[in-house]
mmCIF file as gemmi writes it, N, C-alpha and C atoms, coordinates in Angstrom:
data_model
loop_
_atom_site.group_PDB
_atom_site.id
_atom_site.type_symbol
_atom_site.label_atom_id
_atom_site.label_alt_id
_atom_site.label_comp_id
_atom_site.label_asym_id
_atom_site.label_entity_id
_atom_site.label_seq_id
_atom_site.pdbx_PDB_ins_code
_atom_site.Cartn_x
_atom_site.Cartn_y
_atom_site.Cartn_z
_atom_site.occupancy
_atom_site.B_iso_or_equiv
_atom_site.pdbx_formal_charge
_atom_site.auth_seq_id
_atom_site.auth_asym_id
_atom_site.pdbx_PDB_model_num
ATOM 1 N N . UNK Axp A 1 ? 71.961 135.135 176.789 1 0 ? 1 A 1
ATOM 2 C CA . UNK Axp A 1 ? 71.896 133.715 176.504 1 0 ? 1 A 1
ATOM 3 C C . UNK Axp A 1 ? 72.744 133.434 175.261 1 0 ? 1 A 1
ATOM 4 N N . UNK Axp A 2 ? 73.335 132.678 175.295 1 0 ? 2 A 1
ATOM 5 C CA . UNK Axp A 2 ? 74.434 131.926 174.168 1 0 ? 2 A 1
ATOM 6 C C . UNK Axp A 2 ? 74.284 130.834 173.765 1 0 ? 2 A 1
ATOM 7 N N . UNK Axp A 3 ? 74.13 130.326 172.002 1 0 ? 3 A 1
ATOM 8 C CA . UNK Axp A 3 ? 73.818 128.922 171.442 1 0 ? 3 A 1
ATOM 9 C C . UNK Axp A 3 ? 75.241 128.306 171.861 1 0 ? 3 A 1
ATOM 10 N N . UNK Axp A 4 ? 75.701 127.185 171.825 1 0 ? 4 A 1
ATOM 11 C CA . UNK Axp A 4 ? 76.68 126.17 171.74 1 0 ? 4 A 1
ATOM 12 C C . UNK Axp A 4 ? 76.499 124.862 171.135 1 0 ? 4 A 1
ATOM 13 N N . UNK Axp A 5 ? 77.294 123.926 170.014 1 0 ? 5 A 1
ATOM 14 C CA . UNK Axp A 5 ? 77.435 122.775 169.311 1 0 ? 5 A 1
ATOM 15 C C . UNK Axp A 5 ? 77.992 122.072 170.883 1 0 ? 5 A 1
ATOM 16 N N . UNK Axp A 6 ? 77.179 120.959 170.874 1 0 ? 6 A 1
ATOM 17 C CA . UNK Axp A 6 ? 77.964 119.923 171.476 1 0 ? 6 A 1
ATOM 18 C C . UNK Axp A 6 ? 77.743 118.681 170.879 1 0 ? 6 A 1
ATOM 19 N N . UNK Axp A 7 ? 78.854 118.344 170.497 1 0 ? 7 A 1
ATOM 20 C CA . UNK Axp A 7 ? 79.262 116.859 169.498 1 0 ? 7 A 1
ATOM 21 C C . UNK Axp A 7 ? 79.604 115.901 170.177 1 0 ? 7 A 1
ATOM 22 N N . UNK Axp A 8 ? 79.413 114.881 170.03 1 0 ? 8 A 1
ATOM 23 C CA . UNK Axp A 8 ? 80.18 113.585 171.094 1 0 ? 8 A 1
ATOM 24 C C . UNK Axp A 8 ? 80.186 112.403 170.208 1 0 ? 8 A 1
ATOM 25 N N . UNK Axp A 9 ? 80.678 111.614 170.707 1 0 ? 9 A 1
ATOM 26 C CA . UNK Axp A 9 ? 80.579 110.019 170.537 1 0 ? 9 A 1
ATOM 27 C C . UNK Axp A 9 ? 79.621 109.186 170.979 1 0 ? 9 A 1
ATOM 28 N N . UNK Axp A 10 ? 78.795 109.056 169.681 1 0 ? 10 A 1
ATOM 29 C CA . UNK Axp A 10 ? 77.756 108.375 169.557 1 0 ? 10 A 1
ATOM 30 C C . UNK Axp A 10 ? 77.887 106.879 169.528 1 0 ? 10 A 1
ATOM 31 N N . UNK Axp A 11 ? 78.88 106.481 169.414 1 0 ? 11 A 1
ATOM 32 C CA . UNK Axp A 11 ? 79.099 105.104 169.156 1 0 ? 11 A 1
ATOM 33 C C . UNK Axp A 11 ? 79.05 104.671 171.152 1 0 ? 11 A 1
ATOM 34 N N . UNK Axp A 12 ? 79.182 105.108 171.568 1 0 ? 12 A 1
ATOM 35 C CA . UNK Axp A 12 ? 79.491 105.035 173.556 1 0 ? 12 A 1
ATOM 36 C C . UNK Axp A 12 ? 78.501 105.407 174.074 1 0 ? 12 A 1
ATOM 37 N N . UNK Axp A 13 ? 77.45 106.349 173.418 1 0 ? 13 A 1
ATOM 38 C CA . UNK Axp A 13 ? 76.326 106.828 174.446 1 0 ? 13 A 1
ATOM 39 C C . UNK Axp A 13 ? 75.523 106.992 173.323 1 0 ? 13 A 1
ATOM 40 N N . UNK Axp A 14 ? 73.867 107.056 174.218 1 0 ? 14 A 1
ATOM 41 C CA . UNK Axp A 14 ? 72.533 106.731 172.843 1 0 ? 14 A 1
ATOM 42 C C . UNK Axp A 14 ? 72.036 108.637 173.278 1 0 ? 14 A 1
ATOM 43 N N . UNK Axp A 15 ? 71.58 109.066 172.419 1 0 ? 15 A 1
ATOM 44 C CA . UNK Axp A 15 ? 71.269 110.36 172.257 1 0 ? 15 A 1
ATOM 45 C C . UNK Axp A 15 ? 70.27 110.523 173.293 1 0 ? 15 A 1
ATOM 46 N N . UNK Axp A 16 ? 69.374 109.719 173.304 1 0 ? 16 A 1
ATOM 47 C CA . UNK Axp A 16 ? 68.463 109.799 174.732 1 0 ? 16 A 1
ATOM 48 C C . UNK Axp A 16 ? 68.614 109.946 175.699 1 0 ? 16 A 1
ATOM 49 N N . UNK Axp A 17 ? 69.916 108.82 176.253 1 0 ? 17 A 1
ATOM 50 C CA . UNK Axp A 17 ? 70.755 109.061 177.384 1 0 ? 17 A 1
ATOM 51 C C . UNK Axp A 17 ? 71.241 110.61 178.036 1 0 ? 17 A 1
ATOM 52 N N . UNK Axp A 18 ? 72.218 110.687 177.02 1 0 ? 18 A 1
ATOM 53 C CA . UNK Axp A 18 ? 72.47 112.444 176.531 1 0 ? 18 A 1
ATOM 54 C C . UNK Axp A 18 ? 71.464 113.655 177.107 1 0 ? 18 A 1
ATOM 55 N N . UNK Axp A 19 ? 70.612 113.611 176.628 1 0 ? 19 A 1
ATOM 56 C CA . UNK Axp A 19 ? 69.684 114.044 175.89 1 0 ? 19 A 1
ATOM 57 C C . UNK Axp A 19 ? 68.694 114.031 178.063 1 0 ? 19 A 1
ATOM 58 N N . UNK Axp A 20 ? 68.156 112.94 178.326 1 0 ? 20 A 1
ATOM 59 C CA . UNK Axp A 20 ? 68.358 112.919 179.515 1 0 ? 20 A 1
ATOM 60 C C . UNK Axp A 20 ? 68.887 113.402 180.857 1 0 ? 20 A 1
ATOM 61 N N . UNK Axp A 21 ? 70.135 113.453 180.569 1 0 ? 21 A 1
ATOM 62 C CA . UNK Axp A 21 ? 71.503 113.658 181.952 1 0 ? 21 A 1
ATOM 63 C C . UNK Axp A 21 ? 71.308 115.844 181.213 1 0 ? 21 A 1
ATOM 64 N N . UNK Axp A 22 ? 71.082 115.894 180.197 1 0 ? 22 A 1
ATOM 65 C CA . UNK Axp A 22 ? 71.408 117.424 179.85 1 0 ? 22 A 1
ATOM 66 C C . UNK Axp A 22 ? 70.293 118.431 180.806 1 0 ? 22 A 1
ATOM 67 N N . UNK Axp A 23 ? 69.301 116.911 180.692 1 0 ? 23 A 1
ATOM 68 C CA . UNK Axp A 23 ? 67.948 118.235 181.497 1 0 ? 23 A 1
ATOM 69 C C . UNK Axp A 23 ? 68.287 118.381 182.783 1 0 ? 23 A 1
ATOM 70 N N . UNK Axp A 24 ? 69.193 117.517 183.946 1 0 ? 24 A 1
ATOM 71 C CA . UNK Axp A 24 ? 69.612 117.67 185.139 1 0 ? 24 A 1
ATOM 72 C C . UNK Axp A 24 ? 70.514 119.01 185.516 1 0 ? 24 A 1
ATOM 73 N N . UNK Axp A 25 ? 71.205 119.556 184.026 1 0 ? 25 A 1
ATOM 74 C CA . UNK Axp A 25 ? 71.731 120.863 184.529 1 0 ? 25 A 1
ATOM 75 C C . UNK Axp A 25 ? 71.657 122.058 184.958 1 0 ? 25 A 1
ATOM 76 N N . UNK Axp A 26 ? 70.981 122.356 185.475 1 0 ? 26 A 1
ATOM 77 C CA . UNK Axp A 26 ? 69.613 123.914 185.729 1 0 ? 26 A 1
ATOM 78 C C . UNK Axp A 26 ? 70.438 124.443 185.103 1 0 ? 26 A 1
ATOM 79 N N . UNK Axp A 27 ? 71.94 124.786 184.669 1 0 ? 27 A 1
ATOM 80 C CA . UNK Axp A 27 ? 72.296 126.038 183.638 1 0 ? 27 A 1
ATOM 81 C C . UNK Axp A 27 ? 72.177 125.895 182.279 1 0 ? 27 A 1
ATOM 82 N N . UNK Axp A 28 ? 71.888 124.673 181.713 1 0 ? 28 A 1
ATOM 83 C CA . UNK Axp A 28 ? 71.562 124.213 180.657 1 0 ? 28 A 1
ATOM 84 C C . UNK Axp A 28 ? 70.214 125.216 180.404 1 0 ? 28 A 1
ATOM 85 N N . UNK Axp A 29 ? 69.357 125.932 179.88 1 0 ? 29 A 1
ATOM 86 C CA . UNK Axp A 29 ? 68.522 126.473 179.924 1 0 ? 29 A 1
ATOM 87 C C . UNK Axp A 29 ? 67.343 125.582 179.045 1 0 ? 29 A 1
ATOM 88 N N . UNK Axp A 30 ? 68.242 125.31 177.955 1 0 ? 30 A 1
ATOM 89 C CA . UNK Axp A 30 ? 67.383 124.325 176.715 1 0 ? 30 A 1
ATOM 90 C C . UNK Axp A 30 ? 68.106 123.797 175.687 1 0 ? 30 A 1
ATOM 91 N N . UNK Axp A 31 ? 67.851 122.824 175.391 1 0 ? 31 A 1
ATOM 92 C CA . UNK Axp A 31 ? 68.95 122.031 173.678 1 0 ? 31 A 1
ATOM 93 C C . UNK Axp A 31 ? 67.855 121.793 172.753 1 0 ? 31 A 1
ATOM 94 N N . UNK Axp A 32 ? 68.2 121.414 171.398 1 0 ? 32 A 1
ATOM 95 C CA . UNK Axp A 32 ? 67.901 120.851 170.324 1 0 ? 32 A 1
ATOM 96 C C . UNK Axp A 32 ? 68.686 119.476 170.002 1 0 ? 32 A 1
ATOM 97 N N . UNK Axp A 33 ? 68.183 118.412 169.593 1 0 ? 33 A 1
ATOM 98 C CA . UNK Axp A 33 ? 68.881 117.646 168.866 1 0 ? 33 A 1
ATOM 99 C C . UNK Axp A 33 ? 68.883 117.786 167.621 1 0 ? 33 A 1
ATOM 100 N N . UNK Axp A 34 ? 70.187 118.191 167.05 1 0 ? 34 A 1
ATOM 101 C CA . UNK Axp A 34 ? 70.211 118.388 165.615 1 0 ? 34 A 1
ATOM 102 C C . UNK Axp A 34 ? 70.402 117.242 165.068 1 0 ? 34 A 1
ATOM 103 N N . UNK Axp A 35 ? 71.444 116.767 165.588 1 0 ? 35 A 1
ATOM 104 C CA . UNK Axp A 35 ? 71.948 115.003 164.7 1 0 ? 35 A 1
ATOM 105 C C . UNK Axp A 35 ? 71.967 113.59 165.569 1 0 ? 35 A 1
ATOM 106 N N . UNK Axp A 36 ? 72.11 112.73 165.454 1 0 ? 36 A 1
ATOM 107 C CA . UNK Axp A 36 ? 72.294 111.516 166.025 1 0 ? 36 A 1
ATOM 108 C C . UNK Axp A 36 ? 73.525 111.914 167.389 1 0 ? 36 A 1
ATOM 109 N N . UNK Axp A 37 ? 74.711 112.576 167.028 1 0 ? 37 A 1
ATOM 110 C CA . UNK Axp A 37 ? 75.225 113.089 168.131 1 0 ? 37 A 1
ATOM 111 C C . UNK Axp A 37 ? 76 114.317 168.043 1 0 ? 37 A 1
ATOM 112 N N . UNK Axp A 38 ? 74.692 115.384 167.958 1 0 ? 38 A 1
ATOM 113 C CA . UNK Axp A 38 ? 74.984 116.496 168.32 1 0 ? 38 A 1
ATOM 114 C C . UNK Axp A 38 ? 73.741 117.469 168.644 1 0 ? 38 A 1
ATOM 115 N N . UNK Axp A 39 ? 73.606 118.57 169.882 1 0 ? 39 A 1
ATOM 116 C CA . UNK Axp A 39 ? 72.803 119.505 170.703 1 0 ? 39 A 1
ATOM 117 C C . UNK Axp A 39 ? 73.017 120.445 170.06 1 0 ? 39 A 1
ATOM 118 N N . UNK Axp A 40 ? 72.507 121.378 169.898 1 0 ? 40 A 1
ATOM 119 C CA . UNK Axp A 40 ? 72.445 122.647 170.404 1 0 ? 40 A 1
ATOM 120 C C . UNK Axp A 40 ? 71.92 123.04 171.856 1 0 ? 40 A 1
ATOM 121 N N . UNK Axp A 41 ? 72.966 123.762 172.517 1 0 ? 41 A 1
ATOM 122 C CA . UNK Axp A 41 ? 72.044 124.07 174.016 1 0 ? 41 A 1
ATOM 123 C C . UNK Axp A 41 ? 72.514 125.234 173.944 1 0 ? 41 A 1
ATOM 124 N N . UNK Axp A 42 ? 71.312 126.151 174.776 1 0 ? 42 A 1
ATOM 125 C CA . UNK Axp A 42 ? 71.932 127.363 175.168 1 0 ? 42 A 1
ATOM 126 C C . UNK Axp A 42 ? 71.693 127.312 176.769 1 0 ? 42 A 1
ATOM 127 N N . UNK Axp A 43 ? 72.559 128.451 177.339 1 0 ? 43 A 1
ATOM 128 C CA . UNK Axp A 43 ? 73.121 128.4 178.672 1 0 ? 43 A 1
ATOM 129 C C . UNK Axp A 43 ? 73.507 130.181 178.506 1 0 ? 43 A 1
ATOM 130 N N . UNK Axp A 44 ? 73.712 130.69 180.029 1 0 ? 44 A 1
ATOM 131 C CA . UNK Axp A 44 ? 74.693 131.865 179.946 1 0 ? 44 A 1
ATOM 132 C C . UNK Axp A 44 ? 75.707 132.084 180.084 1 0 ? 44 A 1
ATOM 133 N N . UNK Axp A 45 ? 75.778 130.323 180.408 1 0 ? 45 A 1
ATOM 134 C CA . UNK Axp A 45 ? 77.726 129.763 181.088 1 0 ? 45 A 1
ATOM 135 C C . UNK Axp A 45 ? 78.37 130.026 179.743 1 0 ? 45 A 1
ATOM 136 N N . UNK Axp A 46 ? 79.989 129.803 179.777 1 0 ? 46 A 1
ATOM 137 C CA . UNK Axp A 46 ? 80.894 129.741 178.753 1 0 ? 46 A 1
ATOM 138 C C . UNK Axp A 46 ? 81.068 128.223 178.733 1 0 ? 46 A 1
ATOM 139 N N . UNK Axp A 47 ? 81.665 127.822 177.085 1 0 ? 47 A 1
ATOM 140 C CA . UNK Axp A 47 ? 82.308 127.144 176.972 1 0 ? 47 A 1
ATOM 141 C C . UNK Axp A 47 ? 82.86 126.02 177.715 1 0 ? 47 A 1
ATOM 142 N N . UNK Axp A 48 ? 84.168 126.515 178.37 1 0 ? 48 A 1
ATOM 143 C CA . UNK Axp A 48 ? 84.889 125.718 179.563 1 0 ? 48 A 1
ATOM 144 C C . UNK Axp A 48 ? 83.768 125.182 180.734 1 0 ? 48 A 1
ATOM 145 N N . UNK Axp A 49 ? 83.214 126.117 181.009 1 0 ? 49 A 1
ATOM 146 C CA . UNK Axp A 49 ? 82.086 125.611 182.115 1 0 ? 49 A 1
ATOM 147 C C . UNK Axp A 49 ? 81.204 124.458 181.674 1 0 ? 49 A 1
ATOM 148 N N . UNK Axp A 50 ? 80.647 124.691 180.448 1 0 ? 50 A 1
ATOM 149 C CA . UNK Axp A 50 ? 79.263 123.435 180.188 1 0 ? 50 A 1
ATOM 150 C C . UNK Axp A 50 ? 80.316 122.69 179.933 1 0 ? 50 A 1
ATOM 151 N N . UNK Axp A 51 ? 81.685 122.34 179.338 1 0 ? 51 A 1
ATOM 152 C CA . UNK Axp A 51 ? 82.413 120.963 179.454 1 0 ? 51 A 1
ATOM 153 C C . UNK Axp A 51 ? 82.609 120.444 180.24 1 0 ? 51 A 1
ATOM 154 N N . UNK Axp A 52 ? 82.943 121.044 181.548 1 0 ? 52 A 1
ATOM 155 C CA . UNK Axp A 52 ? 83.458 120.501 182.876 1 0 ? 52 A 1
ATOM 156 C C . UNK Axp A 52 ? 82.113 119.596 183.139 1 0 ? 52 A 1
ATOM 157 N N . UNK Axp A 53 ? 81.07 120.46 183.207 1 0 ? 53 A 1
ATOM 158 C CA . UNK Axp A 53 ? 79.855 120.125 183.648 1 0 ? 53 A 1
ATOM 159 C C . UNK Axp A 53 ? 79.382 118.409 183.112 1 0 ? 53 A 1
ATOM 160 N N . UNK Axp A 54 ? 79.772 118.943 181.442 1 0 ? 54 A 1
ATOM 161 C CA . UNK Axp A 54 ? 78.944 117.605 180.312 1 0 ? 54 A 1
ATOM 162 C C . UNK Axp A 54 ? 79.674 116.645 181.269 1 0 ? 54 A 1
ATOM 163 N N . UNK Axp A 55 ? 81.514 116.647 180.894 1 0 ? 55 A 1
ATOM 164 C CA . UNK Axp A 55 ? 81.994 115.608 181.271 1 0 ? 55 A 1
ATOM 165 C C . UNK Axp A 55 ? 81.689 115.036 182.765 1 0 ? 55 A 1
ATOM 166 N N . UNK Axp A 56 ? 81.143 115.611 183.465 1 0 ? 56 A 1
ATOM 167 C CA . UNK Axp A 56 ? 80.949 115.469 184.906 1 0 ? 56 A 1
ATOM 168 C C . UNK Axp A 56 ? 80.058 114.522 184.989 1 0 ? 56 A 1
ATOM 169 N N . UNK Axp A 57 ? 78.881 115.106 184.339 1 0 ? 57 A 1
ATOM 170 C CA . UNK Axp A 57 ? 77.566 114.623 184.776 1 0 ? 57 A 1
ATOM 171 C C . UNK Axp A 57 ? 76.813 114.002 183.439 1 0 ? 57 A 1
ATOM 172 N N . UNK Axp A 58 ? 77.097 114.159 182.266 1 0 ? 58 A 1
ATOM 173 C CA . UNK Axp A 58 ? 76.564 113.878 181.243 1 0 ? 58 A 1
ATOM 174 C C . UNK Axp A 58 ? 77.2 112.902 180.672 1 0 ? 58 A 1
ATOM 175 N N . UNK Axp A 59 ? 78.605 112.835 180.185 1 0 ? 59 A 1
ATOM 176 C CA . UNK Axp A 59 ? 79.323 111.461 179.305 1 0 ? 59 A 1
ATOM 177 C C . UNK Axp A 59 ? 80.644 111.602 179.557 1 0 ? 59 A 1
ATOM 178 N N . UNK Axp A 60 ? 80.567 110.845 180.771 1 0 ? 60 A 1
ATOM 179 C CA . UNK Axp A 60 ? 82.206 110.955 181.492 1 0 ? 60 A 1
ATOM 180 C C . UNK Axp A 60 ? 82.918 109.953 180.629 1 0 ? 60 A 1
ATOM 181 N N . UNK Axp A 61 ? 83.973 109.946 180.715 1 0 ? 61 A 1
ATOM 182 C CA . UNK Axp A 61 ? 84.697 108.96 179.372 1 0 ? 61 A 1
ATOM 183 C C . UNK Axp A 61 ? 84.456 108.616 177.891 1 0 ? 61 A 1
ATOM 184 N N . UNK Axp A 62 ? 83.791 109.931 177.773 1 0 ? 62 A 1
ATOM 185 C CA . UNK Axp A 62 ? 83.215 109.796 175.979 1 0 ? 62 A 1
ATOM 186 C C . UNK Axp A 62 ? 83.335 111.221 175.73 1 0 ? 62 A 1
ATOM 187 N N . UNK Axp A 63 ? 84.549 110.973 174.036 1 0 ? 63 A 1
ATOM 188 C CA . UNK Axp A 63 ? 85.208 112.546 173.706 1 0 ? 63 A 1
ATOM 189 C C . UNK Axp A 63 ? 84.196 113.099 173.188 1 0 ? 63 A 1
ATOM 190 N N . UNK Axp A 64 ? 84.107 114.566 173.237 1 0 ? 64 A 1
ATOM 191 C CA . UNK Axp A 64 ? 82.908 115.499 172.882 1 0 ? 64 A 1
ATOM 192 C C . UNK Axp A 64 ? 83.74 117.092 172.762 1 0 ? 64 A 1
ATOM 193 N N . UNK Axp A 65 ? 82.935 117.629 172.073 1 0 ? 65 A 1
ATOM 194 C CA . UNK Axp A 65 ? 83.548 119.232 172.065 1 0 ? 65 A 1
ATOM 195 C C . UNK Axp A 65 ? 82.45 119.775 172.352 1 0 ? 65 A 1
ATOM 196 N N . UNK Axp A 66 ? 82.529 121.09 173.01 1 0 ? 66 A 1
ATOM 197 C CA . UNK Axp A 66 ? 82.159 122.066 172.834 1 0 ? 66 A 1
ATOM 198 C C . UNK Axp A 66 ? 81.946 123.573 172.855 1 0 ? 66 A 1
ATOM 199 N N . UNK Axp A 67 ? 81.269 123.847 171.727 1 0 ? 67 A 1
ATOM 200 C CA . UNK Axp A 67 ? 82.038 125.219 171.121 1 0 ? 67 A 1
ATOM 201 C C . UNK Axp A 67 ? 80.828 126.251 171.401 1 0 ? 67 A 1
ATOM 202 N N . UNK Axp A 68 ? 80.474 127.539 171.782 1 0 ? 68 A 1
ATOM 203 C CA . UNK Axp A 68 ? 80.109 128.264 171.236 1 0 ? 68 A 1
ATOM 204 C C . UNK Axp A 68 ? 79.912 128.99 169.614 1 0 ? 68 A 1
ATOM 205 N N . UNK Axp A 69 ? 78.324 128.84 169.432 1 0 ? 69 A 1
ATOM 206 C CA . UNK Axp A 69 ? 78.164 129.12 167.563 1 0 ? 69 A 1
ATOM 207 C C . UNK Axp A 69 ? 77.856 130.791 167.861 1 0 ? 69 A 1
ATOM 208 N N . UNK Axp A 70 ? 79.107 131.561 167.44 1 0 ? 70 A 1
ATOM 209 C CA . UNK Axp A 70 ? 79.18 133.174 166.93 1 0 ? 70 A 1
ATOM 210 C C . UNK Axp A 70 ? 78.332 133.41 166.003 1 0 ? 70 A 1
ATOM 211 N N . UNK Axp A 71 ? 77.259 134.114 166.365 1 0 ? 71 A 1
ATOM 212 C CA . UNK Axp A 71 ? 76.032 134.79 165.788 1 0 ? 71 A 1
ATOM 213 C C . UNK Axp A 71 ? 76.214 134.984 164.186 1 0 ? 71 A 1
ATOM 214 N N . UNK Axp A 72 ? 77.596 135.739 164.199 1 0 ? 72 A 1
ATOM 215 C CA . UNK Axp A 72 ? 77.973 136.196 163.171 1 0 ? 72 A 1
ATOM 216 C C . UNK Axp A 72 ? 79.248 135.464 161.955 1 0 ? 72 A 1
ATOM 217 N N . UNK Axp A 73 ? 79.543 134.275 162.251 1 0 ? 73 A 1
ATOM 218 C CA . UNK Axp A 73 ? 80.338 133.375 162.236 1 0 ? 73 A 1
ATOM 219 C C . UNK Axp A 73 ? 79.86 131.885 161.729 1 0 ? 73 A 1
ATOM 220 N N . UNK Axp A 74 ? 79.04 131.649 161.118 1 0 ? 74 A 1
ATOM 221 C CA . UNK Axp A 74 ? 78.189 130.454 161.135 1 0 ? 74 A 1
ATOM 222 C C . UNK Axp A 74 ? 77.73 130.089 159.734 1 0 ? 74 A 1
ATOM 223 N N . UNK Axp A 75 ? 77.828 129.31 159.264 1 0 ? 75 A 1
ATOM 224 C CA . UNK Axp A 75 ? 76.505 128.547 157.93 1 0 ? 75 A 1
ATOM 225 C C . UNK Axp A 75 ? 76.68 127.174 157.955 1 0 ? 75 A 1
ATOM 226 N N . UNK Axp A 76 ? 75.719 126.715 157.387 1 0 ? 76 A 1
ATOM 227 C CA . UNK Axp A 76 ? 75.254 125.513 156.906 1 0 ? 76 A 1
ATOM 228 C C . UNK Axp A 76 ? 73.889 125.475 156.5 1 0 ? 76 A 1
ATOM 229 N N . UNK Axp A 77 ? 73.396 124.115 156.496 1 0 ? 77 A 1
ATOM 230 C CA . UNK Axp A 77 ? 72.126 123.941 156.009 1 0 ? 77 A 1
ATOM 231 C C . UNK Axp A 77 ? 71.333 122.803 156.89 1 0 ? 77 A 1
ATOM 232 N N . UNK Axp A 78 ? 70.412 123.862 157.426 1 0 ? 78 A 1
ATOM 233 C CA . UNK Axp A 78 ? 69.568 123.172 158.734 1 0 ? 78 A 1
ATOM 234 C C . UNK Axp A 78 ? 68.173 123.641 158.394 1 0 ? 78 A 1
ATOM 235 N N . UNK Axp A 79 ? 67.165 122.917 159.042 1 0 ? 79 A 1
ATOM 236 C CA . UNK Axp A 79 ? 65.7 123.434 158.901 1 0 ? 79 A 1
ATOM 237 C C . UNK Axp A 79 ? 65.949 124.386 159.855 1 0 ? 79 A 1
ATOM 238 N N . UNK Axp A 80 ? 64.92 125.791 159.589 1 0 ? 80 A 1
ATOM 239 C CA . UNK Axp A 80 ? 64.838 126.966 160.025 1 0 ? 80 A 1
ATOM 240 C C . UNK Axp A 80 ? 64.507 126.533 161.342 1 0 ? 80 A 1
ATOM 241 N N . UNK Axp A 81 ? 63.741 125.548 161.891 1 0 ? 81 A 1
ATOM 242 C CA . UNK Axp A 81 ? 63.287 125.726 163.767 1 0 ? 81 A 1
ATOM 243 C C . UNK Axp A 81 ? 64.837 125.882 164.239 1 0 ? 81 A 1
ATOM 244 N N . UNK Axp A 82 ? 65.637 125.098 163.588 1 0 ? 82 A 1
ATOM 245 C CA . UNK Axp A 82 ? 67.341 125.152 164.289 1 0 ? 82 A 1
ATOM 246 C C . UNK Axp A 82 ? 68.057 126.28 164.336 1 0 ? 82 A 1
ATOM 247 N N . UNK Axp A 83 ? 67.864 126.839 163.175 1 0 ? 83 A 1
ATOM 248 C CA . UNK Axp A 83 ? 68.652 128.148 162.838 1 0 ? 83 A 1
ATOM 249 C C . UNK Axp A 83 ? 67.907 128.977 163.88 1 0 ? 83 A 1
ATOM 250 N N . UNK Axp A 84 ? 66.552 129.515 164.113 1 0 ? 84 A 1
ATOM 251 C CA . UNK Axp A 84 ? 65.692 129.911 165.122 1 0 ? 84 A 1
ATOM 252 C C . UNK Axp A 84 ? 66.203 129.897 166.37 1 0 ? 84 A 1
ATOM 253 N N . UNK Axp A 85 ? 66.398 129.016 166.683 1 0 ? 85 A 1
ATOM 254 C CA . UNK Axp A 85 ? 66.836 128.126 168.038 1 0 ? 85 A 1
ATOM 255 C C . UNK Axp A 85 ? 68.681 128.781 168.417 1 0 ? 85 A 1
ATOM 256 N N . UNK Axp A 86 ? 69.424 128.62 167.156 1 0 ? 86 A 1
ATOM 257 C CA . UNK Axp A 86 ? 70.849 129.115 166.811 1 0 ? 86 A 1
ATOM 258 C C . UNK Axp A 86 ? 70.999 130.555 167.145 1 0 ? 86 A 1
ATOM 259 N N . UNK Axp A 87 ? 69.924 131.108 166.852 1 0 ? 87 A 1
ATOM 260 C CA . UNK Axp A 87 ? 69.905 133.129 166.665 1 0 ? 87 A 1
ATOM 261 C C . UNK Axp A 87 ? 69.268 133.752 167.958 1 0 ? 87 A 1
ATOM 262 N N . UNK Axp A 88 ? 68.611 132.754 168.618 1 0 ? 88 A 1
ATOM 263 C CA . UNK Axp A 88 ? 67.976 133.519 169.795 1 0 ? 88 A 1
ATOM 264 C C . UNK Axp A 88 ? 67.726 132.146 170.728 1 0 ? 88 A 1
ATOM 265 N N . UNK Axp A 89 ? 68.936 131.711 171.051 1 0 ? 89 A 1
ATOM 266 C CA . UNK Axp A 89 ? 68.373 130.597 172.433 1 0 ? 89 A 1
ATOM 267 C C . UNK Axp A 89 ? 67.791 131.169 173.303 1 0 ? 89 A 1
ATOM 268 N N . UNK Axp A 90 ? 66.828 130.394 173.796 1 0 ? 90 A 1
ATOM 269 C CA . UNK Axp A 90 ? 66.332 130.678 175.429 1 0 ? 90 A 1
ATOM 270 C C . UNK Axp A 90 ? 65.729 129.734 175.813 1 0 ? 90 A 1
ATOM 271 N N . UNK Axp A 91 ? 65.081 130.195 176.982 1 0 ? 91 A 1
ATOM 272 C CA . UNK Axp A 91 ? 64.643 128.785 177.931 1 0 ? 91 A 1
ATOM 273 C C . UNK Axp A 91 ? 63.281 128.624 177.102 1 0 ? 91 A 1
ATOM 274 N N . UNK Axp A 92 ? 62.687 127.367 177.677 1 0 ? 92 A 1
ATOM 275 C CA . UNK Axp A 92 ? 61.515 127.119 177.224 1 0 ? 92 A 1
ATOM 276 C C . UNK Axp A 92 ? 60.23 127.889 177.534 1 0 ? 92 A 1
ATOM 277 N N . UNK Axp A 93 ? 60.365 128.421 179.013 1 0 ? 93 A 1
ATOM 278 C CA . UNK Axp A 93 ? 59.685 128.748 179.112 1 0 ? 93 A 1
ATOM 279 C C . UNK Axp A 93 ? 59.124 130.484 178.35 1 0 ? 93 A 1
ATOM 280 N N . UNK Axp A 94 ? 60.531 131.325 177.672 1 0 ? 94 A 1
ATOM 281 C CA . UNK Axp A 94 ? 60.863 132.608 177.393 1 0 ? 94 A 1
ATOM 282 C C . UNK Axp A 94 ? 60.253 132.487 175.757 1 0 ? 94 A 1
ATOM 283 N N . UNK Axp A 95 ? 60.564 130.968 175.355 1 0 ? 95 A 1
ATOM 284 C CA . UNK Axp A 95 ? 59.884 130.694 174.092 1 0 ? 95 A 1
ATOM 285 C C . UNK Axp A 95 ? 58.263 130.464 173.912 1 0 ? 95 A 1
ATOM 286 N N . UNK Axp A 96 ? 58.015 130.183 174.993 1 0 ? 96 A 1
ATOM 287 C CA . UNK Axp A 96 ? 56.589 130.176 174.772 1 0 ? 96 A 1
ATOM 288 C C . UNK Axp A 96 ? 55.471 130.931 174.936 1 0 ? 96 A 1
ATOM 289 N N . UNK Axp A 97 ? 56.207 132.075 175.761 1 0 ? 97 A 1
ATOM 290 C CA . UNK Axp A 97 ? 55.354 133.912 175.944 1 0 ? 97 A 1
ATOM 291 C C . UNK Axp A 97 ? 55.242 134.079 174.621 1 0 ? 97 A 1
């Protein structure tokens, strides 16, 4: 399982919306909302794949990136449930055993 940032344009779509259309992806496994417009989701897909996907089905005509966050590659300053969430994604259900 792999964390990924996905950022978008918040000014075009409401985080709920988002936030919504993300749970329709069965490879989506699980996200966080960190900011007004930005996820953390993890997935086992790459990169290229959850974009095709976002833009598909999630916020077609609204720019967004997204990146895979390297385990080993990373800082800032977040409350620990995020960083948690950052170091060991998984599904919901793998989190709650």
């Amino acid at each position: 399982m792999n964390a990924f940032l996905l950022v978008y344009d918040s000014s075009r779509m409401s985080r709920d919306l988002v936030s919504r259309r993300l749970d329709k992806i069965a490879e989506i496994t699980n996200w966080y909302a960190v900011f007004d417009n930005t996820f953390c989701i993890s997935s086992e897909r790459d990169a290229r794949w959850l974009a095709a996907q976002i833009r598909e089905e999630v916020i077609p005509d609204v720019r967004f990136i997204v990146t895979e966050i390297e385990t080993k590659k990373k800082g800032g300053w977040l409350p620990r449930i995020i960083w948690d969430f950052i170091n060991r994604p998984q599904s919901p259900e793998s989190s709650a055993a």
